[in-house]
mmCIF file of the N, C-alpha and C atoms, coordinates in Angstrom:
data_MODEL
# 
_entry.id   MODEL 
# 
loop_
_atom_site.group_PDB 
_atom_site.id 
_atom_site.type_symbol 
_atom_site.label_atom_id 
_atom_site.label_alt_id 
_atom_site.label_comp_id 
_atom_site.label_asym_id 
_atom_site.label_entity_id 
_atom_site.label_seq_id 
_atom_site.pdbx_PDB_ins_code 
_atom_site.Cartn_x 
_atom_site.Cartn_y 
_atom_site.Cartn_z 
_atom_site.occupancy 
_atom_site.B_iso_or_equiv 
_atom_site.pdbx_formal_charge 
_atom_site.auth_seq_id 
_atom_site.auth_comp_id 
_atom_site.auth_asym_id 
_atom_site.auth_atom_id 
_atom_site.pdbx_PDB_model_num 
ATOM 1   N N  . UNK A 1 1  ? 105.878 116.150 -83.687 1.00 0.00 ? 1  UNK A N  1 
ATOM 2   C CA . UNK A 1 1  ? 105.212 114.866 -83.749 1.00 0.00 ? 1  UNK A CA 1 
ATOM 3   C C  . UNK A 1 1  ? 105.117 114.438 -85.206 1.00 0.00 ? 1  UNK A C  1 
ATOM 4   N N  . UNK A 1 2  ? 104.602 113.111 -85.576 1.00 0.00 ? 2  UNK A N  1 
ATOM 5   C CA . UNK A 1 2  ? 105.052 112.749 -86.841 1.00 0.00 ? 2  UNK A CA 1 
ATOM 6   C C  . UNK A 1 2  ? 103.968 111.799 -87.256 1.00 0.00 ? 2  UNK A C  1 
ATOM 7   N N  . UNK A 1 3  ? 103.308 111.841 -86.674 1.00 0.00 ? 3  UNK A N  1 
ATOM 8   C CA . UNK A 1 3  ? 101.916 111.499 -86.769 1.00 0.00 ? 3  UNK A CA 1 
ATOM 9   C C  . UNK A 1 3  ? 101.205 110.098 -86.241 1.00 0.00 ? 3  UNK A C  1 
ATOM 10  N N  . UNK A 1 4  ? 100.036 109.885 -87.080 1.00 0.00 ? 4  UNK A N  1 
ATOM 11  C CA . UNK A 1 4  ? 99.606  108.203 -86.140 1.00 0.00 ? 4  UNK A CA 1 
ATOM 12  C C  . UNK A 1 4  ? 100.264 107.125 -86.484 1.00 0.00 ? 4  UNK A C  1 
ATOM 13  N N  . UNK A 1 5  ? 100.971 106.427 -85.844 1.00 0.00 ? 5  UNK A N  1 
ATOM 14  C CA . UNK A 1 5  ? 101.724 105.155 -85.168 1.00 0.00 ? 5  UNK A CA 1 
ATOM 15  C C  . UNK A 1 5  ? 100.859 103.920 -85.537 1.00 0.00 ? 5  UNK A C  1 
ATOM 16  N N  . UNK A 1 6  ? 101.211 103.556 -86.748 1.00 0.00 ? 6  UNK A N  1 
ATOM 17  C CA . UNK A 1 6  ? 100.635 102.032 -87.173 1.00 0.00 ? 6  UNK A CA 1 
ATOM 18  C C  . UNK A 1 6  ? 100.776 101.192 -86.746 1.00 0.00 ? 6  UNK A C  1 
ATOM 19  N N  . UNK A 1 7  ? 102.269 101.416 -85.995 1.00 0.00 ? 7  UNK A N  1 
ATOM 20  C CA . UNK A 1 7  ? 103.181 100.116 -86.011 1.00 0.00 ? 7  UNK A CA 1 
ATOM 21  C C  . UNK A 1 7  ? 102.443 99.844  -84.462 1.00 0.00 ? 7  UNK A C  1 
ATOM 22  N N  . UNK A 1 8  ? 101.860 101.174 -84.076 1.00 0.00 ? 8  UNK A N  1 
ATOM 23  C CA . UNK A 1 8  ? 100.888 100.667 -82.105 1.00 0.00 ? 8  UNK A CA 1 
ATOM 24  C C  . UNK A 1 8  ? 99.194  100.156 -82.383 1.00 0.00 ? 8  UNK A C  1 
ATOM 25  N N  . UNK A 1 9  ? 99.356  99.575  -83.214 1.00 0.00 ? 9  UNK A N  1 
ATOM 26  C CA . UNK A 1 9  ? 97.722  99.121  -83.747 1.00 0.00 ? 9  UNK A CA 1 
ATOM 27  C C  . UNK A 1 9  ? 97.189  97.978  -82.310 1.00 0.00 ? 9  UNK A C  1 
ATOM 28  N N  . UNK A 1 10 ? 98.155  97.334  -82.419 1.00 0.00 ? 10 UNK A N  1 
ATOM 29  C CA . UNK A 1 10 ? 98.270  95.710  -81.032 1.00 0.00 ? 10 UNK A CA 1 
ATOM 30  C C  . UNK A 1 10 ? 98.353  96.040  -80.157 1.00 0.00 ? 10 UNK A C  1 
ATOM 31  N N  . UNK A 1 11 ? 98.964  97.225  -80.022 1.00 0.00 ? 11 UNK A N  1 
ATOM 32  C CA . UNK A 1 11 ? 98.888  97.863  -78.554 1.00 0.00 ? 11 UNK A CA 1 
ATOM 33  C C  . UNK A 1 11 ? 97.892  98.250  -78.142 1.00 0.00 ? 11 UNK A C  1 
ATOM 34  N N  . UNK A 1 12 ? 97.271  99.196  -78.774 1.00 0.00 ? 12 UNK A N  1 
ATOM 35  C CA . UNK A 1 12 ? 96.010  99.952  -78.510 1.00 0.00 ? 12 UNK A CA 1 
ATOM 36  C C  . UNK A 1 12 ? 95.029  98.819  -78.600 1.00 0.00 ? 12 UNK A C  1 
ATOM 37  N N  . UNK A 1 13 ? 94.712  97.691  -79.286 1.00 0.00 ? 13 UNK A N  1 
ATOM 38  C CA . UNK A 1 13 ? 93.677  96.491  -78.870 1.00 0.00 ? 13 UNK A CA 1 
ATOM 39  C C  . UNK A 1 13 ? 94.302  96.114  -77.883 1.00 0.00 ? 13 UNK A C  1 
ATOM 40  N N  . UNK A 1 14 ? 95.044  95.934  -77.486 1.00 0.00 ? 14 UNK A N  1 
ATOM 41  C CA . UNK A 1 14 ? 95.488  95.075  -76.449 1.00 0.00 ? 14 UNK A CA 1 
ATOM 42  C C  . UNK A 1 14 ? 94.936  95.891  -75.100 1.00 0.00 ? 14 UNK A C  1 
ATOM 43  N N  . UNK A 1 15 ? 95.010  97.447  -75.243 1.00 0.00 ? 15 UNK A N  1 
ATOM 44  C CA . UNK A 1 15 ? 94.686  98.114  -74.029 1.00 0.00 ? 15 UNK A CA 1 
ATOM 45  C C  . UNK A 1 15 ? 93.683  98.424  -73.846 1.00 0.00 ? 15 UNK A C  1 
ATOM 46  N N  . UNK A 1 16 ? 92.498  98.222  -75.280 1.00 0.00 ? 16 UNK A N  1 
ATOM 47  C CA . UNK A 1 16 ? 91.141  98.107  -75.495 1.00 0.00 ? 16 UNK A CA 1 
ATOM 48  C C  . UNK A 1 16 ? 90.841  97.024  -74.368 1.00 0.00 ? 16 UNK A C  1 
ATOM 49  N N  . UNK A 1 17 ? 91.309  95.823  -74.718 1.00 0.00 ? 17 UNK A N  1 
ATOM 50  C CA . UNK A 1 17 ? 90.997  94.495  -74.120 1.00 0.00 ? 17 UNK A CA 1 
ATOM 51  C C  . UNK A 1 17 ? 91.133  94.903  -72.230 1.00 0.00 ? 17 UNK A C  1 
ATOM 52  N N  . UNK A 1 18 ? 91.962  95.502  -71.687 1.00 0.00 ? 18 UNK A N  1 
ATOM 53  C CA . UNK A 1 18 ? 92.733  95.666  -70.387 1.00 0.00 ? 18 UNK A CA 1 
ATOM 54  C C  . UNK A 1 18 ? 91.698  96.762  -69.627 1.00 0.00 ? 18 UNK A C  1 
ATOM 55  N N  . UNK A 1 19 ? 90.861  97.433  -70.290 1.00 0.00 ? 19 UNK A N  1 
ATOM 56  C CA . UNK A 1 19 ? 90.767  98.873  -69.667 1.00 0.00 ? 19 UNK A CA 1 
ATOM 57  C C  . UNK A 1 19 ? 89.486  98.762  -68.621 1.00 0.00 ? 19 UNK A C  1 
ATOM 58  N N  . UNK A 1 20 ? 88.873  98.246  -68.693 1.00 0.00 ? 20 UNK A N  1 
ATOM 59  C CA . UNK A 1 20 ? 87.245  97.932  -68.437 1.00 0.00 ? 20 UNK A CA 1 
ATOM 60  C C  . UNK A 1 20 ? 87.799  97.763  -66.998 1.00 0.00 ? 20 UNK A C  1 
ATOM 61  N N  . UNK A 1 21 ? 85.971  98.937  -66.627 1.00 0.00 ? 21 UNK A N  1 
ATOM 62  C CA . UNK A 1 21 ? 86.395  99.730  -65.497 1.00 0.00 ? 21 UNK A CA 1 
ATOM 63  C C  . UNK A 1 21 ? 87.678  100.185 -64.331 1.00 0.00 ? 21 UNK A C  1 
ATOM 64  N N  . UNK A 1 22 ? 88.276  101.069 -65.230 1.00 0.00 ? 22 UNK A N  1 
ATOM 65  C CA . UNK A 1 22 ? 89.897  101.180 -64.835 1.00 0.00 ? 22 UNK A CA 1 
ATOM 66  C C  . UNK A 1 22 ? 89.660  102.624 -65.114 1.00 0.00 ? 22 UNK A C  1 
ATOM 67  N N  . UNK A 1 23 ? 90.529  103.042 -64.449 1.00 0.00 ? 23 UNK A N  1 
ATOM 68  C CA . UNK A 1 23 ? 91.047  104.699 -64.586 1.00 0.00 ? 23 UNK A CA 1 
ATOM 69  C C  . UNK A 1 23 ? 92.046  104.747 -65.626 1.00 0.00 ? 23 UNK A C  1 
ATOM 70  N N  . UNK A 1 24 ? 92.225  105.353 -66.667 1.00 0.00 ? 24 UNK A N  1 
ATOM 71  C CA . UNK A 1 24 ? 93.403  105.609 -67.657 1.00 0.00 ? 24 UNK A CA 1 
ATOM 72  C C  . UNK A 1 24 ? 94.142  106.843 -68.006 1.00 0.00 ? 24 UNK A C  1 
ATOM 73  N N  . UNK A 1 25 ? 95.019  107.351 -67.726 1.00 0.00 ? 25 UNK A N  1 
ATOM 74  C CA . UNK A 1 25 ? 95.793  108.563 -68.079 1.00 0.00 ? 25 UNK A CA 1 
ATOM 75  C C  . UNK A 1 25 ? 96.928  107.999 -69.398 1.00 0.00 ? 25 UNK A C  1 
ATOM 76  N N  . UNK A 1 26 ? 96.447  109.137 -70.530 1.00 0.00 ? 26 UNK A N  1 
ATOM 77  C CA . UNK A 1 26 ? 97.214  108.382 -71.001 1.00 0.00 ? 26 UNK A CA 1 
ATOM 78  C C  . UNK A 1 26 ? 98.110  110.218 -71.432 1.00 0.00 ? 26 UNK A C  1 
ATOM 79  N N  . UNK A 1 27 ? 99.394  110.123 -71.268 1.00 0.00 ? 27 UNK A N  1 
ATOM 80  C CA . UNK A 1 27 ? 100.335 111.476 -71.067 1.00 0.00 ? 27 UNK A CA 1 
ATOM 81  C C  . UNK A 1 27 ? 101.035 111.288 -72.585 1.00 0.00 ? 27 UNK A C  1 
ATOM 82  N N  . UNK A 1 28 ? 101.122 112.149 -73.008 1.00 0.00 ? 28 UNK A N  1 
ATOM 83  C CA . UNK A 1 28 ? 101.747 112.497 -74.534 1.00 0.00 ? 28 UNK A CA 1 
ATOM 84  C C  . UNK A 1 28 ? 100.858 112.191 -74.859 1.00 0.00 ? 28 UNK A C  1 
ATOM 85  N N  . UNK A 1 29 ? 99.643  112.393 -75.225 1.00 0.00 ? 29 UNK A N  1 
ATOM 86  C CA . UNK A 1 29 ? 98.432  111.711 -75.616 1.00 0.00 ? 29 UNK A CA 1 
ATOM 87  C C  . UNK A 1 29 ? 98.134  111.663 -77.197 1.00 0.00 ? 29 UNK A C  1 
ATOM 88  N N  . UNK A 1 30 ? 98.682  112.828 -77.891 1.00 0.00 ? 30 UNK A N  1 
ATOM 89  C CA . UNK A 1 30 ? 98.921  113.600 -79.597 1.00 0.00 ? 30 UNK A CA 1 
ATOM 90  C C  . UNK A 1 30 ? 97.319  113.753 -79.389 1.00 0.00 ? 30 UNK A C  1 
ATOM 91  N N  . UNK A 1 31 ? 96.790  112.918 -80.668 1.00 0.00 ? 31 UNK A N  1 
ATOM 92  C CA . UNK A 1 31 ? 95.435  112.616 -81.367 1.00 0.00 ? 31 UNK A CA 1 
ATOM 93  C C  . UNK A 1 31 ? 94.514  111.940 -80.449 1.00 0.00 ? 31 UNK A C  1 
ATOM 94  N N  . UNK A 1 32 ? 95.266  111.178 -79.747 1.00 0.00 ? 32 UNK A N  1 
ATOM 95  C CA . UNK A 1 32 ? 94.504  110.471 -78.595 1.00 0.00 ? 32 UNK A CA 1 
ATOM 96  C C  . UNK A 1 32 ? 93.956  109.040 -79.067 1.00 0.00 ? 32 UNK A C  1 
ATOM 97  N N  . UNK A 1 33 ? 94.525  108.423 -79.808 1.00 0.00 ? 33 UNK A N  1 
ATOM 98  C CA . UNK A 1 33 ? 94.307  107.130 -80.119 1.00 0.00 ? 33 UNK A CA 1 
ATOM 99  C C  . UNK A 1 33 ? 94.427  106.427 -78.794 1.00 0.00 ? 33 UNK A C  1 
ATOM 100 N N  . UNK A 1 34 ? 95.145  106.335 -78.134 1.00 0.00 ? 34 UNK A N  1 
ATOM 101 C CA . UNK A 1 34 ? 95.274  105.058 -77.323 1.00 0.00 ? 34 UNK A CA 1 
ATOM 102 C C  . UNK A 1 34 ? 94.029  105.473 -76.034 1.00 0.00 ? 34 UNK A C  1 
ATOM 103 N N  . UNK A 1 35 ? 93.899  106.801 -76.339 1.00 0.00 ? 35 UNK A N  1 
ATOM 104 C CA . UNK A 1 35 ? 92.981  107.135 -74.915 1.00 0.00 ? 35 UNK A CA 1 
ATOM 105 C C  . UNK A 1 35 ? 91.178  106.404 -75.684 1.00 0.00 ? 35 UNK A C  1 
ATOM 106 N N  . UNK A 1 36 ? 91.162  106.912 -77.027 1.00 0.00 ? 36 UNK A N  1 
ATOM 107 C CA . UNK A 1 36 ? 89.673  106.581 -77.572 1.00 0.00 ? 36 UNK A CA 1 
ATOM 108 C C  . UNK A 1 36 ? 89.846  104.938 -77.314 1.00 0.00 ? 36 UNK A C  1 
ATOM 109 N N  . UNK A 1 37 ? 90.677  104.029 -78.074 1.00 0.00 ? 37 UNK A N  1 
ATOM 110 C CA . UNK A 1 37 ? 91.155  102.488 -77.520 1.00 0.00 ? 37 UNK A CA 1 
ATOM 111 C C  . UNK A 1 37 ? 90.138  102.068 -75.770 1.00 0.00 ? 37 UNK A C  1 
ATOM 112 N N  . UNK A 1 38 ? 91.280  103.349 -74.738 1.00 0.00 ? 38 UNK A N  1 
ATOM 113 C CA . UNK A 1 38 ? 90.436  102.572 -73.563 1.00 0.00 ? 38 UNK A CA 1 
ATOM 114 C C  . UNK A 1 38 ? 89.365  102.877 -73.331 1.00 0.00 ? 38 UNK A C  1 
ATOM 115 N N  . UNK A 1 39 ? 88.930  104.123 -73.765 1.00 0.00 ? 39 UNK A N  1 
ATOM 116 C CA . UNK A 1 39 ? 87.197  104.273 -73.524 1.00 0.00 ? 39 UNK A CA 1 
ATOM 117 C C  . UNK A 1 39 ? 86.319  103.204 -74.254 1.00 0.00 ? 39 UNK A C  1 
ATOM 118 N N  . UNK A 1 40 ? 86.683  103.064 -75.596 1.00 0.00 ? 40 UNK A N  1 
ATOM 119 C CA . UNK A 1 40 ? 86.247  101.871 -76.166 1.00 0.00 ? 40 UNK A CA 1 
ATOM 120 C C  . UNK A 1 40 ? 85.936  100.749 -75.022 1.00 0.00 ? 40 UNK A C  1 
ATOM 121 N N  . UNK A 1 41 ? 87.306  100.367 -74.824 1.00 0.00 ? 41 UNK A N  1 
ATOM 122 C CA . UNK A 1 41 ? 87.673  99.093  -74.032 1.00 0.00 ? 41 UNK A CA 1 
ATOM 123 C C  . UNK A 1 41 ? 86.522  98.926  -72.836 1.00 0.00 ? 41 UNK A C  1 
ATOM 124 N N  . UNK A 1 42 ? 85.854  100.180 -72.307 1.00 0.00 ? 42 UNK A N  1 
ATOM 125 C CA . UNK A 1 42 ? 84.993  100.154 -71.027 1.00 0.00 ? 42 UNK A CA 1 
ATOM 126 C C  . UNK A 1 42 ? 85.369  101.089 -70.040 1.00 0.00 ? 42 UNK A C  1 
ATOM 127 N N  . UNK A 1 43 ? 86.627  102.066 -70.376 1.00 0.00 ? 43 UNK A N  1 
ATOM 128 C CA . UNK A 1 43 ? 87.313  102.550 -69.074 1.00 0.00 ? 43 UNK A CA 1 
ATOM 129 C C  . UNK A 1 43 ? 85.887  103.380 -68.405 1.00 0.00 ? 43 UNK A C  1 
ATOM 130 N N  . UNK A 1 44 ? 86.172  103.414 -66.901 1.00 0.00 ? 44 UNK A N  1 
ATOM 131 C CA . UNK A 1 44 ? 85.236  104.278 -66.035 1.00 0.00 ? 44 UNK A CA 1 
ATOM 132 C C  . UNK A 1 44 ? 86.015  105.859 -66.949 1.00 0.00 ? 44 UNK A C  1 
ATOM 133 N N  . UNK A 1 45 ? 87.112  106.398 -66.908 1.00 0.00 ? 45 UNK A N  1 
ATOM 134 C CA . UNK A 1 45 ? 87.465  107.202 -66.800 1.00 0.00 ? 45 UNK A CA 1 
ATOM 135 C C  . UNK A 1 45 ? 88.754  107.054 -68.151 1.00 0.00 ? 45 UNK A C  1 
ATOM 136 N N  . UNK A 1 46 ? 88.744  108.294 -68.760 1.00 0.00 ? 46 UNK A N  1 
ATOM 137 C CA . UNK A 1 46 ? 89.782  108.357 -69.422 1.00 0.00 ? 46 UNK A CA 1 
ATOM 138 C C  . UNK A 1 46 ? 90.745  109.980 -69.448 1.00 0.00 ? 46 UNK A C  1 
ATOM 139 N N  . UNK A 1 47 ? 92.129  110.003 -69.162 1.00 0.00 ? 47 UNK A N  1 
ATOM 140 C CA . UNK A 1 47 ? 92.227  111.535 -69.220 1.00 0.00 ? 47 UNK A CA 1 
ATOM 141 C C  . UNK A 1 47 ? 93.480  111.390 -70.166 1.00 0.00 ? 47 UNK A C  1 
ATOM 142 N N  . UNK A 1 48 ? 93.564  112.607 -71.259 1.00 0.00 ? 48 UNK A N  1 
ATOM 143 C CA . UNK A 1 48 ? 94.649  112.943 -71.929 1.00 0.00 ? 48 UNK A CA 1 
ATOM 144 C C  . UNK A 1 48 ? 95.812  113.705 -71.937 1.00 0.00 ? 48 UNK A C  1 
ATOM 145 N N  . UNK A 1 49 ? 96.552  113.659 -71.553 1.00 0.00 ? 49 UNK A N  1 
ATOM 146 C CA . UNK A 1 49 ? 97.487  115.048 -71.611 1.00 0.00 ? 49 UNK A CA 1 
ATOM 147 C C  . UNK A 1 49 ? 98.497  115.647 -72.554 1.00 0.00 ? 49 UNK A C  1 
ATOM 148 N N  . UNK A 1 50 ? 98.682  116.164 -72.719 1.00 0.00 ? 50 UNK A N  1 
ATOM 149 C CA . UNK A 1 50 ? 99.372  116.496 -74.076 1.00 0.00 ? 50 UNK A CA 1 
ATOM 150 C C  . UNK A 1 50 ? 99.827  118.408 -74.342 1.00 0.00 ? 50 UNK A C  1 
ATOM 151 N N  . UNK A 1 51 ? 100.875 118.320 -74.289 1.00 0.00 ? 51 UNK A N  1 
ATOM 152 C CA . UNK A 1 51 ? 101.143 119.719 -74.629 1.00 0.00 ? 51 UNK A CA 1 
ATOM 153 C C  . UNK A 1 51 ? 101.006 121.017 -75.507 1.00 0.00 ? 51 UNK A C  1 
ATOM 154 N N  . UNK A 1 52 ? 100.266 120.211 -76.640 1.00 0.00 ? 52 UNK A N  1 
ATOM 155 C CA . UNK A 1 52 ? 100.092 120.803 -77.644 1.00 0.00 ? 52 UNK A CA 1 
ATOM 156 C C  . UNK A 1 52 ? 98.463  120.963 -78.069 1.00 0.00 ? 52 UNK A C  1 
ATOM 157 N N  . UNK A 1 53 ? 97.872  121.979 -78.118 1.00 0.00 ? 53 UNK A N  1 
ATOM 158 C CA . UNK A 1 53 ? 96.611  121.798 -77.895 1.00 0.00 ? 53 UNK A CA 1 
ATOM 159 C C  . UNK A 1 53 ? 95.987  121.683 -79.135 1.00 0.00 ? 53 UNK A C  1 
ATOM 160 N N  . UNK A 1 54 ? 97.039  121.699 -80.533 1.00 0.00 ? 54 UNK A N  1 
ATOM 161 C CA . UNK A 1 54 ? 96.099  121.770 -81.765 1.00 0.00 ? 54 UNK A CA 1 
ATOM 162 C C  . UNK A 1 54 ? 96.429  120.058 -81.911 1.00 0.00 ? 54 UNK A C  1 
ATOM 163 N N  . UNK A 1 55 ? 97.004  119.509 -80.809 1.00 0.00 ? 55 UNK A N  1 
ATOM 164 C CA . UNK A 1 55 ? 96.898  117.901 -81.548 1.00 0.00 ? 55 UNK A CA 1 
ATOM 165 C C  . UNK A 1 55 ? 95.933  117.274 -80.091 1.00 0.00 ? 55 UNK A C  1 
ATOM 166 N N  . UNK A 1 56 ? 95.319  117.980 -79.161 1.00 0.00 ? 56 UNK A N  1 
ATOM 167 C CA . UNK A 1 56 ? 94.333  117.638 -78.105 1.00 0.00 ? 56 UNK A CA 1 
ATOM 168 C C  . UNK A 1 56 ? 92.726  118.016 -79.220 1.00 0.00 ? 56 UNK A C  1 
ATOM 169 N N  . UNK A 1 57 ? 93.098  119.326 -79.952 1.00 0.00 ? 57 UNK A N  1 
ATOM 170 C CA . UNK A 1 57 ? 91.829  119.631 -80.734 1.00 0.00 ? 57 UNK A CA 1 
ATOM 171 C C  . UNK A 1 57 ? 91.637  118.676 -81.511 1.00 0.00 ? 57 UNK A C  1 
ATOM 172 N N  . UNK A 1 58 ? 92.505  117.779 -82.114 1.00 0.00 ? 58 UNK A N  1 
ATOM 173 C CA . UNK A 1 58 ? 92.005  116.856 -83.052 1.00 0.00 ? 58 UNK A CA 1 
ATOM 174 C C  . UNK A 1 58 ? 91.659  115.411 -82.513 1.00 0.00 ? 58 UNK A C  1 
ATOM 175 N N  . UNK A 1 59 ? 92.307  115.110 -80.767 1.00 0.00 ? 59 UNK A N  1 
ATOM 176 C CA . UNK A 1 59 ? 91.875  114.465 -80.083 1.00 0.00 ? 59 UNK A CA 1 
ATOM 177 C C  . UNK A 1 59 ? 90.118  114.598 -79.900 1.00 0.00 ? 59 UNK A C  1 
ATOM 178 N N  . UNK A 1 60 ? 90.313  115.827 -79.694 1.00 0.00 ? 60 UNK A N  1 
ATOM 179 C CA . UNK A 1 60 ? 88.804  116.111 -79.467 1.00 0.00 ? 60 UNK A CA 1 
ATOM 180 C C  . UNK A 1 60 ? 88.049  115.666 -80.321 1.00 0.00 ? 60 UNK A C  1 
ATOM 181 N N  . UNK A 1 61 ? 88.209  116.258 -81.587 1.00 0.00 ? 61 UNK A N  1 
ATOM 182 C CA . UNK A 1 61 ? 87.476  115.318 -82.822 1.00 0.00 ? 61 UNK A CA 1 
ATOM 183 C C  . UNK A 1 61 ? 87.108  113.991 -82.855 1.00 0.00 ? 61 UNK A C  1 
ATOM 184 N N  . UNK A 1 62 ? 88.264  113.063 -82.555 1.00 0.00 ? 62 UNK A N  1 
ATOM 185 C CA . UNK A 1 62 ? 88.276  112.004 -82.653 1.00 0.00 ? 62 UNK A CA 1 
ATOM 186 C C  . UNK A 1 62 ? 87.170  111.249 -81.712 1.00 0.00 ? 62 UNK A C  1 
ATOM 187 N N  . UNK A 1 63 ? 87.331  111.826 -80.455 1.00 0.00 ? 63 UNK A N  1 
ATOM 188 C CA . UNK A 1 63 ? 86.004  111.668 -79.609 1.00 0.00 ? 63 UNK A CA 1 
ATOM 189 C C  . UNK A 1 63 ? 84.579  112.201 -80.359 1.00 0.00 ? 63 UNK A C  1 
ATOM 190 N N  . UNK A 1 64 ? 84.400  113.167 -80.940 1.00 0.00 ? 64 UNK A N  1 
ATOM 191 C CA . UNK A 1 64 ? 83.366  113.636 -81.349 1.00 0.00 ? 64 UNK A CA 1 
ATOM 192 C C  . UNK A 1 64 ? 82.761  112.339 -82.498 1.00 0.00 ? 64 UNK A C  1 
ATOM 193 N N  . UNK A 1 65 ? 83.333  111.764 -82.953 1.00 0.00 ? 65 UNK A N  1 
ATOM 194 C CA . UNK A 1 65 ? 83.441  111.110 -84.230 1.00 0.00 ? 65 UNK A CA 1 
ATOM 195 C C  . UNK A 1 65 ? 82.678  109.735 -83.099 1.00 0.00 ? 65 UNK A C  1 
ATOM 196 N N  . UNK A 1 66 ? 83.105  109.866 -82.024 1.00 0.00 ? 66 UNK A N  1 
ATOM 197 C CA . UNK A 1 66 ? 82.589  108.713 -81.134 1.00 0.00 ? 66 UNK A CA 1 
ATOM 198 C C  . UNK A 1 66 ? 81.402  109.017 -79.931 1.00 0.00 ? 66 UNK A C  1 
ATOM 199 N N  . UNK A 1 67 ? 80.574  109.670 -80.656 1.00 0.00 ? 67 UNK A N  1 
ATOM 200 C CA . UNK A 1 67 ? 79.989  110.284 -79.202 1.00 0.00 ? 67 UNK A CA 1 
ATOM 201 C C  . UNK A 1 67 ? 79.475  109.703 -78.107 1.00 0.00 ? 67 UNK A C  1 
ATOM 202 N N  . UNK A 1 68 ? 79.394  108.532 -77.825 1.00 0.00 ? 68 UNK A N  1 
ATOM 203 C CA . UNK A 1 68 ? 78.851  107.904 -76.735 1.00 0.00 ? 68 UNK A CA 1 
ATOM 204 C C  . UNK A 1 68 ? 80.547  107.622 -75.569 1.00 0.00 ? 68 UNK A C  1 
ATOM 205 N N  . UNK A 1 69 ? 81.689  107.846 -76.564 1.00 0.00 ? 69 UNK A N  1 
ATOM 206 C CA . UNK A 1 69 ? 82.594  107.667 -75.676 1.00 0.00 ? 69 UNK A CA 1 
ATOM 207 C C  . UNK A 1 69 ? 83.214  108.523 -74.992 1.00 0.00 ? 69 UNK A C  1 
ATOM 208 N N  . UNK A 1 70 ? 82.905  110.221 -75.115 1.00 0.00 ? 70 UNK A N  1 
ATOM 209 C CA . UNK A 1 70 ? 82.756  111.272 -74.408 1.00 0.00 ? 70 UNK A CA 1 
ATOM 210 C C  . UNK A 1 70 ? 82.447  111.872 -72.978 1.00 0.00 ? 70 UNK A C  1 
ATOM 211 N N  . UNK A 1 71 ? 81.662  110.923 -72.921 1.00 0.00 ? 71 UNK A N  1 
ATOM 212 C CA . UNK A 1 71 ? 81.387  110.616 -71.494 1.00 0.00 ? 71 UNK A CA 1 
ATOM 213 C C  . UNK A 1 71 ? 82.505  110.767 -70.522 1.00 0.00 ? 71 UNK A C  1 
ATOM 214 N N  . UNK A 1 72 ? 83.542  109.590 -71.136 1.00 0.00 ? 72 UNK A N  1 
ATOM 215 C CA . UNK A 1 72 ? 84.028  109.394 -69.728 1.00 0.00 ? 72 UNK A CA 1 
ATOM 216 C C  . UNK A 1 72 ? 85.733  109.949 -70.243 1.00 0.00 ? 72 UNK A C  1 
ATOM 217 N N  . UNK A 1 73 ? 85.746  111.095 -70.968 1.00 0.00 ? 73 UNK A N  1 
ATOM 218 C CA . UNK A 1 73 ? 87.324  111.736 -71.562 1.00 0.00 ? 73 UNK A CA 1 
ATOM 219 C C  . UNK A 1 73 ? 87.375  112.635 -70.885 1.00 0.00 ? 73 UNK A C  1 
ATOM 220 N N  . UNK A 1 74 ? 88.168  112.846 -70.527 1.00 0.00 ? 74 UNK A N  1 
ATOM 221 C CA . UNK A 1 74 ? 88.941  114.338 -70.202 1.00 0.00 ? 74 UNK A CA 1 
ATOM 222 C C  . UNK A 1 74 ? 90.152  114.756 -70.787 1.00 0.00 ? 74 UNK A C  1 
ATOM 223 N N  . UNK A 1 75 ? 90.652  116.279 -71.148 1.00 0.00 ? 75 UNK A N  1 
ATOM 224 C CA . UNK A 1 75 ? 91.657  116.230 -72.151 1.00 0.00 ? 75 UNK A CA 1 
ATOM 225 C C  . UNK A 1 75 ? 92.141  117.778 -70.871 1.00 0.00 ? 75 UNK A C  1 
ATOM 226 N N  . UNK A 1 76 ? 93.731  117.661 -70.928 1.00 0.00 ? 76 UNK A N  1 
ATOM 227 C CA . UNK A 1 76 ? 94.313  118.733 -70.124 1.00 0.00 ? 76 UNK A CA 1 
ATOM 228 C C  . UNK A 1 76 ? 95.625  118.940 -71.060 1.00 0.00 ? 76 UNK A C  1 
ATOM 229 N N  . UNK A 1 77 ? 95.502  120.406 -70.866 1.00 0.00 ? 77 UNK A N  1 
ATOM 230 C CA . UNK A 1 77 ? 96.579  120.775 -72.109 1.00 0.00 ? 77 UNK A CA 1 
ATOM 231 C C  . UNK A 1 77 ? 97.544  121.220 -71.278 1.00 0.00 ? 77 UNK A C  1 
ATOM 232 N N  . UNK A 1 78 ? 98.730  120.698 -70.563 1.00 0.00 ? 78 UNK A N  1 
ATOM 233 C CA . UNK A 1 78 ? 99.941  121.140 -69.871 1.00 0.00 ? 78 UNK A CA 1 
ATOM 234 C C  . UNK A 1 78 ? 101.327 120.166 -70.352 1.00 0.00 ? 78 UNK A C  1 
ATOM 235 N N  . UNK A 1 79 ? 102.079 120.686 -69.837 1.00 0.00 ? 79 UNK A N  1 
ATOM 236 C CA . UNK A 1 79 ? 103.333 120.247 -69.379 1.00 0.00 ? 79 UNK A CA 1 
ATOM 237 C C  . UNK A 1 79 ? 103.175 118.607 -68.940 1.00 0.00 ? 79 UNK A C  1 
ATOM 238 N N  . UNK A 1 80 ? 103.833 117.496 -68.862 1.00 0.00 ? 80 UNK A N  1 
ATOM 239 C CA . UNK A 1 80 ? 103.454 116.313 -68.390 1.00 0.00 ? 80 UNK A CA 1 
ATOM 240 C C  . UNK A 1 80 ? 104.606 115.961 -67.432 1.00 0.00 ? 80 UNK A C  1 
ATOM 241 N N  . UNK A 1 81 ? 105.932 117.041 -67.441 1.00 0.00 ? 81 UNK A N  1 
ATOM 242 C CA . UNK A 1 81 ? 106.943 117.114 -66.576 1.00 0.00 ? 81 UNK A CA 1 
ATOM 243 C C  . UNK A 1 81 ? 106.802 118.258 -65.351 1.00 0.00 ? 81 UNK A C  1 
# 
């Protein structure tokens, strides 16, 4: 991986804007930007997946850094195939 994706800044508002009360999986998840985005956004539910668990640990962080948006994350460290 090669790290956080500037160039998905519009995306991730855009899916901020979309998420409210919605279920979200978001698969390759890295750091988990786009998943913190829909919890932001309102999601009921947010889940991450991602294969690599030292870039789910820093996902984790990133939630920590947000604690009211914890609530509604879930993070699963497998295979996404």
């Amino acid at each position: 991986k090669t790290g956080f994706f500037l160039d998905q800044r519009e995306n991730r508002e855009r899916l901020q804007r979309l998420c409210h009360g919605k279920s979200v999986l978001n698969v390759f998840a890295y750091t988990g930007a786009f998943s913190l985005y829909a919890a932001r956004g309102g999601a009921d539910e947010v889940v991450s997946v991602d294969i690599c668990k030292k870039a789910l640990d820093e996902a984790a962080n990133n939630f920590e850094l947000n604690p009211p948006l914890q609530q509604v994350h879930e993070m699963v460290c497998g295979d996404a195939f």
